[in-house]
gemmi code that builds the backbone of each chain (N, CA, C; Angstrom):
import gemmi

chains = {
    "A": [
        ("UNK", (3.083, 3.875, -14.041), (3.984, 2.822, -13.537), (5.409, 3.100, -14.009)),
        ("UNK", (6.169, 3.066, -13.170), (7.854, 2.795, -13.222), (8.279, 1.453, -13.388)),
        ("UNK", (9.324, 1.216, -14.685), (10.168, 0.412, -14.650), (11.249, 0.486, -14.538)),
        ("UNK", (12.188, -0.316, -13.683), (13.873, -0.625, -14.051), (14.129, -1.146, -13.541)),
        ("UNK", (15.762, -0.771, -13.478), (16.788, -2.092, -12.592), (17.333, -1.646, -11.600)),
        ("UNK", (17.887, -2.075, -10.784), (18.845, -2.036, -9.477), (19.856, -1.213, -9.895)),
        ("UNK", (20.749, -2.020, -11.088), (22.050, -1.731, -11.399), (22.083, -0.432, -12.085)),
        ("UNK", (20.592, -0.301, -12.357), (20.883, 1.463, -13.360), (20.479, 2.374, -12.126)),
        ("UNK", (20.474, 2.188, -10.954), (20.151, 3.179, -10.212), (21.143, 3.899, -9.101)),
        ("UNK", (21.106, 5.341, -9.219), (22.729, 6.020, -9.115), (22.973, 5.805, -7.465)),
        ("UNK", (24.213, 5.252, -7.426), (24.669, 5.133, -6.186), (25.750, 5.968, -5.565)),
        ("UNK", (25.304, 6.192, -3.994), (26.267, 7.150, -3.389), (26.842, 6.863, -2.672)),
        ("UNK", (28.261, 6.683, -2.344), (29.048, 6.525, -1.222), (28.879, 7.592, -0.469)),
        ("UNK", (29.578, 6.687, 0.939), (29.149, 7.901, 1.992), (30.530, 6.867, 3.052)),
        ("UNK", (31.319, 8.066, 3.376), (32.619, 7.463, 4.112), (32.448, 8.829, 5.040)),
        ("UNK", (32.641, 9.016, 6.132), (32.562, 9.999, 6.919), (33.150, 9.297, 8.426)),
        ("UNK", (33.286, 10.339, 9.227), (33.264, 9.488, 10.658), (32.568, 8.681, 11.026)),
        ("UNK", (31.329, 8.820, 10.939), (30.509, 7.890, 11.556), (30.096, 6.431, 10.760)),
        ("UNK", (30.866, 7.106, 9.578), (30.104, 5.471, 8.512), (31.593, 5.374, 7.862)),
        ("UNK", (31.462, 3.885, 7.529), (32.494, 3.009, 6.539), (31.863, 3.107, 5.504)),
        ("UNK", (32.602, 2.726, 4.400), (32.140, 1.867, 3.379), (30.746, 1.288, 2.867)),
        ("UNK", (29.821, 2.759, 2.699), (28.704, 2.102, 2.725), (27.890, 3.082, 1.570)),
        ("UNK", (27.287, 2.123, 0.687), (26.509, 2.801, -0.493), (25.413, 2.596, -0.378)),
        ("UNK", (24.842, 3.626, -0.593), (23.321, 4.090, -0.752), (22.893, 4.269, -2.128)),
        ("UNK", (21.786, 3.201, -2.356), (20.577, 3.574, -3.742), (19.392, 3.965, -3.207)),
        ("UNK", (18.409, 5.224, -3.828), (17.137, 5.244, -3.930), (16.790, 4.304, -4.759)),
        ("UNK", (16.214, 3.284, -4.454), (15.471, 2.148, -5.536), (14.585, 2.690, -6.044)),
        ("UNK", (13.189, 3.050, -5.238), (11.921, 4.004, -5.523), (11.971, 5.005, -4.738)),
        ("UNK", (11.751, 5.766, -4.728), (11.291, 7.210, -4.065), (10.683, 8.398, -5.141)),
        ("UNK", (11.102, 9.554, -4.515), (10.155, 10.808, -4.795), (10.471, 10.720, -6.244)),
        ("UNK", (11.436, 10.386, -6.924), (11.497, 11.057, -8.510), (11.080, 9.875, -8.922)),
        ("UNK", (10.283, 9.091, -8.765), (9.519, 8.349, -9.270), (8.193, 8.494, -9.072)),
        ("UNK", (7.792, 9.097, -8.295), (6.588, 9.153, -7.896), (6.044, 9.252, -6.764)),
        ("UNK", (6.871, 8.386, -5.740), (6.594, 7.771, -4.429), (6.603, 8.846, -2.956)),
        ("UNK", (5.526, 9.174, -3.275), (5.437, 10.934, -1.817), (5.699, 9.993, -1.084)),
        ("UNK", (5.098, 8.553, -0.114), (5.132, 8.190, 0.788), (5.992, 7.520, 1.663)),
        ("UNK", (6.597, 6.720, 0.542), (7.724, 5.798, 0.925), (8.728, 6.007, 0.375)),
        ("UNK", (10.294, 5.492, 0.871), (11.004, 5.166, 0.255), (11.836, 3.678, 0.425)),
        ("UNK", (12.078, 3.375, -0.936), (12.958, 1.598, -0.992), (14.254, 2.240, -1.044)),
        ("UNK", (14.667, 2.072, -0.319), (16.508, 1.917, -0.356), (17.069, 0.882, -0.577)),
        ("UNK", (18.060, 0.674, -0.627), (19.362, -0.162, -1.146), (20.687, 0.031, -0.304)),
        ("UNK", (21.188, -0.457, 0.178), (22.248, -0.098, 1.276), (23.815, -1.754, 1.013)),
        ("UNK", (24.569, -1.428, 0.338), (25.615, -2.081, 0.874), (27.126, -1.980, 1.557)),
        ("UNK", (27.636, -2.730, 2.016), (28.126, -2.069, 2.834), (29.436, -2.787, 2.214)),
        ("UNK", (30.564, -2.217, 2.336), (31.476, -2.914, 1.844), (32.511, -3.782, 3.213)),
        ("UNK", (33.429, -4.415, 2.947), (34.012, -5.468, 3.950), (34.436, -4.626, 4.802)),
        ("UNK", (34.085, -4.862, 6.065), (34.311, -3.707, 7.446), (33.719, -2.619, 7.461)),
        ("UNK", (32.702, -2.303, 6.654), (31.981, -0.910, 6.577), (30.916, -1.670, 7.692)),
        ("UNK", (30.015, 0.444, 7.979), (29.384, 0.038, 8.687), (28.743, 1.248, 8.886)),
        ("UNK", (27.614, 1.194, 9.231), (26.470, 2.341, 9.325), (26.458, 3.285, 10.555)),
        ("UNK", (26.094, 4.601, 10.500), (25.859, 5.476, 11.986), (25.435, 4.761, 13.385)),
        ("UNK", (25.850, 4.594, 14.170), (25.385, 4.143, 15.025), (23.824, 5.403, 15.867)),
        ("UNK", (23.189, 5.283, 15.658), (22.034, 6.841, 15.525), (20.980, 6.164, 15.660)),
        ("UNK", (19.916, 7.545, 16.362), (18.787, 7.409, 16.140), (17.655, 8.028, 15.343)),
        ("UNK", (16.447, 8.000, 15.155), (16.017, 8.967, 14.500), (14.824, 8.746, 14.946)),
        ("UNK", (13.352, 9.766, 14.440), (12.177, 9.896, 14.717), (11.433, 8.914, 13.755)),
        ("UNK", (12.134, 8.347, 13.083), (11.070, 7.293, 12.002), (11.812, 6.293, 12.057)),
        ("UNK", (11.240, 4.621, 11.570), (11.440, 3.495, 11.063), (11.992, 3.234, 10.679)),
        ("UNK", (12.360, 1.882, 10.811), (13.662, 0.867, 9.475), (12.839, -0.134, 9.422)),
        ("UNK", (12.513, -0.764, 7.981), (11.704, -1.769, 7.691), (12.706, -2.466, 6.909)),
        ("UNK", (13.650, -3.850, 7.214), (14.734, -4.008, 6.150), (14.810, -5.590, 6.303)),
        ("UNK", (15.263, -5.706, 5.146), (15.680, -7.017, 4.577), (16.611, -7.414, 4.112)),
        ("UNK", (17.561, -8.382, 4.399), (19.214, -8.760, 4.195), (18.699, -9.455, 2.568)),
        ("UNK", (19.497, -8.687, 1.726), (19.785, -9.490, 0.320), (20.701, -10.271, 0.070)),
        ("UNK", (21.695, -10.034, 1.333), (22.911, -10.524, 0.289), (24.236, -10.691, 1.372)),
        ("UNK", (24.656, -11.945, 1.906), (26.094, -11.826, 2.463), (25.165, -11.568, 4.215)),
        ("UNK", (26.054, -11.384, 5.032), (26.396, -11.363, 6.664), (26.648, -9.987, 7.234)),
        ("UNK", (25.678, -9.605, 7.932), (26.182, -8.534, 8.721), (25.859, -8.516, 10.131)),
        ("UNK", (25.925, -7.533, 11.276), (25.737, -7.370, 12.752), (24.688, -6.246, 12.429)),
        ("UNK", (23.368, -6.891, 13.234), (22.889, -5.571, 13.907), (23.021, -4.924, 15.317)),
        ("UNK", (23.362, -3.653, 15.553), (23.898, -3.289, 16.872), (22.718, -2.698, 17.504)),
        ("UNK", (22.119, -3.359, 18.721), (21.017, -2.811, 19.213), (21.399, -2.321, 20.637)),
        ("UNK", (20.458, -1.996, 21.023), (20.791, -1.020, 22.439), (21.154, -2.104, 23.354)),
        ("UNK", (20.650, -3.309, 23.466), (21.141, -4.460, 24.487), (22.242, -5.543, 23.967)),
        ("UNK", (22.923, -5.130, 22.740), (24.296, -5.645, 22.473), (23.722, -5.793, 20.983)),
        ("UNK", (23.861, -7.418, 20.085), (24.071, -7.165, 18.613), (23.872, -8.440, 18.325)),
        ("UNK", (23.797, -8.547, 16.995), (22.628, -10.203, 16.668), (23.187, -10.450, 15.195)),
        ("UNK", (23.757, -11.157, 15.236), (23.955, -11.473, 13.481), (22.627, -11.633, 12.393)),
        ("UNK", (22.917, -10.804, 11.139), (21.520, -11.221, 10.349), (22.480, -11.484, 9.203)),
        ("UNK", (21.795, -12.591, 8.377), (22.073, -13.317, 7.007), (20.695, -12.838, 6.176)),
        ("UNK", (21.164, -13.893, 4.805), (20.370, -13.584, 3.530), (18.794, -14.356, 4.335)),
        ("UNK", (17.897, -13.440, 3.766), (16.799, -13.495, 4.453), (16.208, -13.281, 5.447)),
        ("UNK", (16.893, -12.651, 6.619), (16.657, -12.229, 8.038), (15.882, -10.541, 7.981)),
        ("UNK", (15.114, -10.423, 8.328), (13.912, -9.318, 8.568), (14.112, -8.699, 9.864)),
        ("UNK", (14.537, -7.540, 9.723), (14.757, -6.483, 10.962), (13.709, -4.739, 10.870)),
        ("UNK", (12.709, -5.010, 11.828), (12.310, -3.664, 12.303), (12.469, -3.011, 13.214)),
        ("UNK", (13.195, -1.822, 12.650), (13.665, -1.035, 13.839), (12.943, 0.601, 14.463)),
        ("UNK", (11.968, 0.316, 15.537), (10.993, 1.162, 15.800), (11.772, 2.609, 15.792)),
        ("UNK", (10.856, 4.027, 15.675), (11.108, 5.115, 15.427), (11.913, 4.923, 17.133)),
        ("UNK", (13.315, 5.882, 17.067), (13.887, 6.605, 18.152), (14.474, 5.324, 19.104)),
        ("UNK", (14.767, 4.332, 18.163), (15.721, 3.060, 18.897), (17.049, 3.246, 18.229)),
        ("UNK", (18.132, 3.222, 19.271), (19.566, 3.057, 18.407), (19.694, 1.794, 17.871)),
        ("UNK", (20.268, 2.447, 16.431), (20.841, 1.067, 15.806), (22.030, 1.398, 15.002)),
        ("UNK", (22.376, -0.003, 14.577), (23.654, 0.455, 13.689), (23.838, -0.795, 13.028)),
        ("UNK", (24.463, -1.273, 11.815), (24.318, -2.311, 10.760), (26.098, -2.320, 10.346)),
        ("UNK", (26.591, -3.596, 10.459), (28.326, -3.425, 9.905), (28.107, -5.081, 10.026)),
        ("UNK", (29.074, -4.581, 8.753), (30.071, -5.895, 8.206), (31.458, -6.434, 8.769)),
        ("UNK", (31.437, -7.016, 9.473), (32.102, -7.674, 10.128), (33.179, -9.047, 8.773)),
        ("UNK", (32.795, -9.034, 7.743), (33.056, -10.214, 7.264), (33.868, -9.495, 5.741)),
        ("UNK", (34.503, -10.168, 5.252), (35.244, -9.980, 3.970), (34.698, -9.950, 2.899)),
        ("UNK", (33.216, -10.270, 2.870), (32.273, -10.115, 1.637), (31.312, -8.749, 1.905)),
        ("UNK", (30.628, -8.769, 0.769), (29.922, -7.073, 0.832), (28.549, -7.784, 1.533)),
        ("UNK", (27.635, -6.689, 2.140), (26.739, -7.246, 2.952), (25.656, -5.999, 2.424)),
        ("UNK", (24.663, -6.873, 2.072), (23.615, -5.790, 1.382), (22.341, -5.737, 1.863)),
        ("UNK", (21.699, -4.882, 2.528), (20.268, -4.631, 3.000), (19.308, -3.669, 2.265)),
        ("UNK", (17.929, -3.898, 1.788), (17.043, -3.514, 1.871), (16.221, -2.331, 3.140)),
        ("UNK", (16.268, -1.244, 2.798), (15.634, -0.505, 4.095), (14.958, 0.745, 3.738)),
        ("UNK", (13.301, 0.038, 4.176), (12.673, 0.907, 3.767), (11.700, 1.904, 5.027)),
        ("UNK", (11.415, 3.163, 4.609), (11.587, 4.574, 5.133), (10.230, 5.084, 4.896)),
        ("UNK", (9.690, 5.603, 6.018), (8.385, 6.772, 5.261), (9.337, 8.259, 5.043)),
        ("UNK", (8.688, 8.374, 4.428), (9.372, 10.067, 3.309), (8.643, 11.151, 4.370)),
        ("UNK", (10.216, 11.976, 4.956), (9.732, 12.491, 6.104), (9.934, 13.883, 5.275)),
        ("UNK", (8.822, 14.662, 4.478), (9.272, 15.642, 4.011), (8.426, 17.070, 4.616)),
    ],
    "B": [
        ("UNK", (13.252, -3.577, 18.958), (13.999, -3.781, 17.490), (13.273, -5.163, 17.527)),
        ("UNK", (12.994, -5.758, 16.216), (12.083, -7.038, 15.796), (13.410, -7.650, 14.649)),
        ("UNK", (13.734, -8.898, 15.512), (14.632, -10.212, 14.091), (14.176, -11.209, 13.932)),
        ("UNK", (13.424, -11.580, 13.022), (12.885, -12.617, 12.179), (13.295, -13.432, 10.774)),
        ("UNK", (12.761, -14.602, 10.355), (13.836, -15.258, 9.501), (12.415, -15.046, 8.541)),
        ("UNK", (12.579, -15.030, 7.134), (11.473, -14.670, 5.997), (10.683, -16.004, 6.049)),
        ("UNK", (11.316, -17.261, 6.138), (10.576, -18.451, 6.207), (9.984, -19.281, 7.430)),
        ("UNK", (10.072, -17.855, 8.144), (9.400, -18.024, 9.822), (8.194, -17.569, 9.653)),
        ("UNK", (7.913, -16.954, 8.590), (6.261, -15.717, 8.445), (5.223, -16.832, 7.871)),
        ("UNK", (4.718, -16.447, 8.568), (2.829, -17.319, 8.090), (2.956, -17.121, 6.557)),
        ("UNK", (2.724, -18.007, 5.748), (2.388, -17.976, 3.859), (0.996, -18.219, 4.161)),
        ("UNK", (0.111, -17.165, 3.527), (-1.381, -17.090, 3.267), (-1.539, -17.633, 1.658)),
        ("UNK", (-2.294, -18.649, 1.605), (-2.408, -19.040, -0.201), (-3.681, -18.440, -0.196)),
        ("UNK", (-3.274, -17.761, -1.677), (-4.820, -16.622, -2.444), (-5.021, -18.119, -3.380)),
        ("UNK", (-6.428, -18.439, -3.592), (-6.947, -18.840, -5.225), (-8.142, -18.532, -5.030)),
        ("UNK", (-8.750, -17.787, -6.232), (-9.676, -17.635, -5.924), (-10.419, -17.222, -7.576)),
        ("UNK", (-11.276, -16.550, -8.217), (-11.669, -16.412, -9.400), (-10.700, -15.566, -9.785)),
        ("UNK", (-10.087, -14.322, -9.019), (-9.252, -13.244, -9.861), (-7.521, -13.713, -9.441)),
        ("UNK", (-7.506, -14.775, -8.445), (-6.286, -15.039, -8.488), (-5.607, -15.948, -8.414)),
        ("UNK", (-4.843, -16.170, -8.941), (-4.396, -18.237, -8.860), (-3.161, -18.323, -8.274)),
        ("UNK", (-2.782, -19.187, -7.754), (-1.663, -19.640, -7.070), (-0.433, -18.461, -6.411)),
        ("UNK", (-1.041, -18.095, -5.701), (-0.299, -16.545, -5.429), (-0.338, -17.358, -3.578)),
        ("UNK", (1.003, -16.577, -2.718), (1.125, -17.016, -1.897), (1.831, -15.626, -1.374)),
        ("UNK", (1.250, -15.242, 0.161), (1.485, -13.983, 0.479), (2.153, -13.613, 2.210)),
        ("UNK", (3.110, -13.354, 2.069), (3.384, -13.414, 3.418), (3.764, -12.012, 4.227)),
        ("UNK", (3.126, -11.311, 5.338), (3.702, -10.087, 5.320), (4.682, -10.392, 6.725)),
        ("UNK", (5.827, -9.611, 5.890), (7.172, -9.858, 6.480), (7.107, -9.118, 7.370)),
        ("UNK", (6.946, -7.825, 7.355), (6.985, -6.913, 8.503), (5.783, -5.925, 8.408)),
        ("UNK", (4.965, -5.981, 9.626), (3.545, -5.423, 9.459), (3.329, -4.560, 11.154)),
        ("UNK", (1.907, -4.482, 11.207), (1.726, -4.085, 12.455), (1.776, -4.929, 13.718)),
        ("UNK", (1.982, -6.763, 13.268), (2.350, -7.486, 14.194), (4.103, -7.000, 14.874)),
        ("UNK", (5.063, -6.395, 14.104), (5.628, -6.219, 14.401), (6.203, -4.822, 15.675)),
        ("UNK", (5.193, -3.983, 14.846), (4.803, -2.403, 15.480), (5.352, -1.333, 14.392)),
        ("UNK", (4.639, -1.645, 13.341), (5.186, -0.835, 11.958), (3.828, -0.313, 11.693)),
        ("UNK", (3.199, 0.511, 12.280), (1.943, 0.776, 11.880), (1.857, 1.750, 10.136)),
        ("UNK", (3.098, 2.546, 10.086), (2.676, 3.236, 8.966), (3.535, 2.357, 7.629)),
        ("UNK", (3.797, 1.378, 7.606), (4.377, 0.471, 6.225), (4.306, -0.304, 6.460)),
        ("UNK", (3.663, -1.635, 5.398), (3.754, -2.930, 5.337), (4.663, -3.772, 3.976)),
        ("UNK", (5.441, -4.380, 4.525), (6.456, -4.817, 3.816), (6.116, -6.819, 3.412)),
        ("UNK", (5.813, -6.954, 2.090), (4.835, -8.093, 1.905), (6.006, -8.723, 0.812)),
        ("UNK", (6.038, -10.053, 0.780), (6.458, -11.075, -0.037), (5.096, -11.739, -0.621)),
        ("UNK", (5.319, -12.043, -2.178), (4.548, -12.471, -3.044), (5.343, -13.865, -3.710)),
        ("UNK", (4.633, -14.641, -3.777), (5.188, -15.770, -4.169), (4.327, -16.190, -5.509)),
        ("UNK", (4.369, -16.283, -6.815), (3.644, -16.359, -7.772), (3.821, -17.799, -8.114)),
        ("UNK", (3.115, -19.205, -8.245), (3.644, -20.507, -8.774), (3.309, -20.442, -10.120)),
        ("UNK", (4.140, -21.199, -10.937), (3.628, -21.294, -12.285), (2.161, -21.058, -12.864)),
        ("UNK", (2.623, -20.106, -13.881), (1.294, -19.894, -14.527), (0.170, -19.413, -13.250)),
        ("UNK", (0.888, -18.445, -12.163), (-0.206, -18.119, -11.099), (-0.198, -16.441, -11.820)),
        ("UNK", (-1.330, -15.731, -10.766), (-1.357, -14.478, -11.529), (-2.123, -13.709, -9.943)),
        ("UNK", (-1.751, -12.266, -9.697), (-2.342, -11.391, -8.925), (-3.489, -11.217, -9.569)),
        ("UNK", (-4.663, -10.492, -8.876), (-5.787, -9.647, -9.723), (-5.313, -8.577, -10.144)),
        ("UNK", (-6.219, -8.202, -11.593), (-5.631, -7.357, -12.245), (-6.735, -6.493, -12.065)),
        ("UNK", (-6.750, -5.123, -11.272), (-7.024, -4.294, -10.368), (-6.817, -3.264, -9.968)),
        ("UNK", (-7.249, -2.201, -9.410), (-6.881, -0.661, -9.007), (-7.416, -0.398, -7.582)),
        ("UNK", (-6.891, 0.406, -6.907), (-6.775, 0.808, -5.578), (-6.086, 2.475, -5.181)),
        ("UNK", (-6.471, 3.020, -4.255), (-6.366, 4.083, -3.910), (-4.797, 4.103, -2.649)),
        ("UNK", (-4.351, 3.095, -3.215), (-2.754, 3.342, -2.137), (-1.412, 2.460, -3.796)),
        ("UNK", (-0.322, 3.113, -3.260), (0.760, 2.740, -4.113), (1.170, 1.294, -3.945)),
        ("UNK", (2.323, 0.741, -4.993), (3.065, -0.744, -4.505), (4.427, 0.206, -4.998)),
        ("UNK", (5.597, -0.566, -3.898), (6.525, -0.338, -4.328), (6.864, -1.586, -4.280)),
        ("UNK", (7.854, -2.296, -5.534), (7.776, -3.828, -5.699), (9.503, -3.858, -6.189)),
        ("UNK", (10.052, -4.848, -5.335), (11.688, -5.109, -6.057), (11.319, -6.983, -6.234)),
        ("UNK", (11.738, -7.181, -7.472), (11.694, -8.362, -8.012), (12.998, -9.370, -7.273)),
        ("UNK", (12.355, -10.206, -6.202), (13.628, -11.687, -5.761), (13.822, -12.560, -6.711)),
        ("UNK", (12.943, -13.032, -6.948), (13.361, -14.661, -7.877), (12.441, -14.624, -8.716)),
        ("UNK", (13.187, -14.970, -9.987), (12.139, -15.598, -11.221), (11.989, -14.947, -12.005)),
        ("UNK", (10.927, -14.851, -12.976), (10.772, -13.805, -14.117), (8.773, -13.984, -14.130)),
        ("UNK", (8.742, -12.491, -14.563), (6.834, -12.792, -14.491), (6.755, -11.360, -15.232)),
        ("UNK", (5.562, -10.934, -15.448), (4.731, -9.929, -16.632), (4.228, -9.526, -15.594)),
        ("UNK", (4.487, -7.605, -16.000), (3.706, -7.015, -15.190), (3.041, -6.320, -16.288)),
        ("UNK", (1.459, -6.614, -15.662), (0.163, -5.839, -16.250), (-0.116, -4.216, -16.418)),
        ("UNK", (0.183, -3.907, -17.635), (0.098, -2.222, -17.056), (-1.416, -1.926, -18.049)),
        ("UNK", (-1.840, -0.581, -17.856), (-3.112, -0.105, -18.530), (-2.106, 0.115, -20.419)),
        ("UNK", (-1.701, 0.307, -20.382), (-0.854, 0.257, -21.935), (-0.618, -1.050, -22.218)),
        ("UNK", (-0.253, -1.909, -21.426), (0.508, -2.981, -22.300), (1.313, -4.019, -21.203)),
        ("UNK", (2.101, -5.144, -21.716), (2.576, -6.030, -20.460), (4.423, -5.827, -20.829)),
        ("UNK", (5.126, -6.048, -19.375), (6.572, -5.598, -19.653), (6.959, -7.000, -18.909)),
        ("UNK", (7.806, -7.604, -19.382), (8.784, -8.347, -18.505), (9.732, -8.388, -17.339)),
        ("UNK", (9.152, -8.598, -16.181), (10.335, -7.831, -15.064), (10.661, -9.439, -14.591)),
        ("UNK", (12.483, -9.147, -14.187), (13.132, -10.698, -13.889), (13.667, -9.719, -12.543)),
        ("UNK", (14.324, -10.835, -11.560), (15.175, -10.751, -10.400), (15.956, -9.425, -10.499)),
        ("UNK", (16.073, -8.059, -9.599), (16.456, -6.994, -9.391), (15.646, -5.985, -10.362)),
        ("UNK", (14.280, -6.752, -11.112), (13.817, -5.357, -11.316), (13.212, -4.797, -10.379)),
        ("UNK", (12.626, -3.323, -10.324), (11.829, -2.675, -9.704), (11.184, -1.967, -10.142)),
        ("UNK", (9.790, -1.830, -9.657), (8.280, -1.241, -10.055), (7.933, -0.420, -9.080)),
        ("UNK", (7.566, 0.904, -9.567), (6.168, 1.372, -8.670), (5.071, 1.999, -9.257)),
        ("UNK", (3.924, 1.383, -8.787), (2.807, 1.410, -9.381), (1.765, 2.711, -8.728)),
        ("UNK", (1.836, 3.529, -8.905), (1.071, 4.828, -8.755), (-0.594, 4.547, -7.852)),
        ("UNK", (-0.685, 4.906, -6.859), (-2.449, 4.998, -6.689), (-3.103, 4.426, -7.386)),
        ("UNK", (-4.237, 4.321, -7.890), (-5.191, 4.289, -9.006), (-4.548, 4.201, -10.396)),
        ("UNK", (-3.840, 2.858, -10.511), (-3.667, 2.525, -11.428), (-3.171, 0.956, -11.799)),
        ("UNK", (-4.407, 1.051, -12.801), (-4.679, -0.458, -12.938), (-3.027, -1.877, -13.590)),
        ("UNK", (-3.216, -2.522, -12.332), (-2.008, -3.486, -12.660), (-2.524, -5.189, -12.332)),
        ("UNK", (-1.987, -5.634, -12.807), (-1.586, -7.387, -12.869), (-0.061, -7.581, -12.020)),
        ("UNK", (0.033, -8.672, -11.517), (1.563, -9.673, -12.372), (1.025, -11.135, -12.381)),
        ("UNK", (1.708, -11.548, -12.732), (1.605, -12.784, -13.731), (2.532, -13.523, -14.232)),
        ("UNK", (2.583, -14.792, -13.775), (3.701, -15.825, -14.355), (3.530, -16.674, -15.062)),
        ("UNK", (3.951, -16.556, -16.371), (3.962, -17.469, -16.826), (4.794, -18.473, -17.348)),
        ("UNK", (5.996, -18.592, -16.539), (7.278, -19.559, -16.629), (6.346, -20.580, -16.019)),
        ("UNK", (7.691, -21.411, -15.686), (7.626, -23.062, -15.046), (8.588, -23.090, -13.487)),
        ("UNK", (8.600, -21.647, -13.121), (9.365, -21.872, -11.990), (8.715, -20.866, -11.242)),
        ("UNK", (9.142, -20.801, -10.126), (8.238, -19.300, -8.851), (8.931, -18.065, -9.519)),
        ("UNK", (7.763, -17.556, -8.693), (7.956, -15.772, -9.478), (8.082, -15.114, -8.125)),
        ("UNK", (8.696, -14.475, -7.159), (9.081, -14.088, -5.954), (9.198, -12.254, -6.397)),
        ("UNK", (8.251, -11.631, -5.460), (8.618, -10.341, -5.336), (8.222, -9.319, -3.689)),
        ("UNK", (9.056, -8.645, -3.887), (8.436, -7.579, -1.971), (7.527, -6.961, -2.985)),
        ("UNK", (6.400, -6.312, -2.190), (5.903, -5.269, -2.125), (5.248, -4.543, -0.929)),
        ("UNK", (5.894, -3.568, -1.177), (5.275, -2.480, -0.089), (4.660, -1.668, 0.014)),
        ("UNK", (3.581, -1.511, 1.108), (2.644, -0.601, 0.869), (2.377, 0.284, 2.104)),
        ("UNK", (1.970, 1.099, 1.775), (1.404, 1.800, 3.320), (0.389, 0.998, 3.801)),
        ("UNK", (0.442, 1.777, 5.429), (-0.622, 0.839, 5.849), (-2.279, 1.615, 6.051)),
        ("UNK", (-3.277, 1.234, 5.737), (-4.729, 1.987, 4.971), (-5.047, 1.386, 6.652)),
        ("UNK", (-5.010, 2.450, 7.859), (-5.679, 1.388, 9.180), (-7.163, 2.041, 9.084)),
    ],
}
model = gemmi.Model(1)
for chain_id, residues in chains.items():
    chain = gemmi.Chain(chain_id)
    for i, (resn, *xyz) in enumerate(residues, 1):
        res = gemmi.Residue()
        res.name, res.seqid = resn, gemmi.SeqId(i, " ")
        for name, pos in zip(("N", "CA", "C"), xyz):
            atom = gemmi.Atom()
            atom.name, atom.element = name, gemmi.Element(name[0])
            atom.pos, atom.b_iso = gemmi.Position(*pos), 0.0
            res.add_atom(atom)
        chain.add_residue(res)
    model.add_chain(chain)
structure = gemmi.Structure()
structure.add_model(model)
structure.setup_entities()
């Protein structure tokens, strides 16, 4: 068994064309143990905002914290603290903060290795 | 794409000889079309407790609300709000509350179809 915290776990910015303001934690994954899954951590800072992309696997996610837009192929849906979004393998999506506070999601991944 | 509110999900209450006041809701499952991860909320009420137990699939667990004891084969650790656990295959765990307030945690698991 693994223990820790959120706050001790190393975070990466990622600013590029396609993304704002948006940090990435491995919560659990492979250097813990976890071949199968992975827990991410994703916040986004005020006006940041995620790839608009698709991919061959899942988004299993959960809003922790603050207001953001999800952008789906038939336009975009506001999610708050507590709102549950699955996003099937090879659907576009995209996740931004629209708002002046940081907006933090949960999103979890099978480990495509 | 699937948007749902966390207090829209069916709460299943466990009591039973190995488990007391435990309340279980899966947030995002194969009702959704997530066949390979299930993403579960645990609700622990005072002085409630999971079975303390082993199984042939992982938990990956981030702590929401409260404070509760997690059961390990060594010994018991204290995990509060933003800790995180993962509990290996075949290996024997608890949690367990024993405050005076709810003990709230995700856990996720693959899905065993």
């Amino acid at each position: 068994m693994v223990i820790k915290k959120v706050n001790q776990v190393l975070k990466t910015k990622i600013d590029d064309e396609k993304t704002k303001s948006v940090t990435r934690q491995i919560l659990i994954g492979e250097d813990d143990g976890s071949d199968n899954i992975i827990m991410r951590l994703f916040t986004l800072g005020p006006k940041g905002y995620s790839p608009l992309h698709t991919h061959d696997f899942e988004h299993l996610v959960k809003v922790e914290k603050g207001r953001g837009i999800a952008v789906l192929e038939k336009g975009e849906q506001e999610i708050t603290e507590g709102d549950l979004v699955y996003v099937k393998p090879n659907e576009l999506h995209q996740f931004r903060n629209d708002s002046d506070e940081e907006f933090q999601f949960i999103c979890v991944i099978p480990n495509k290795k």
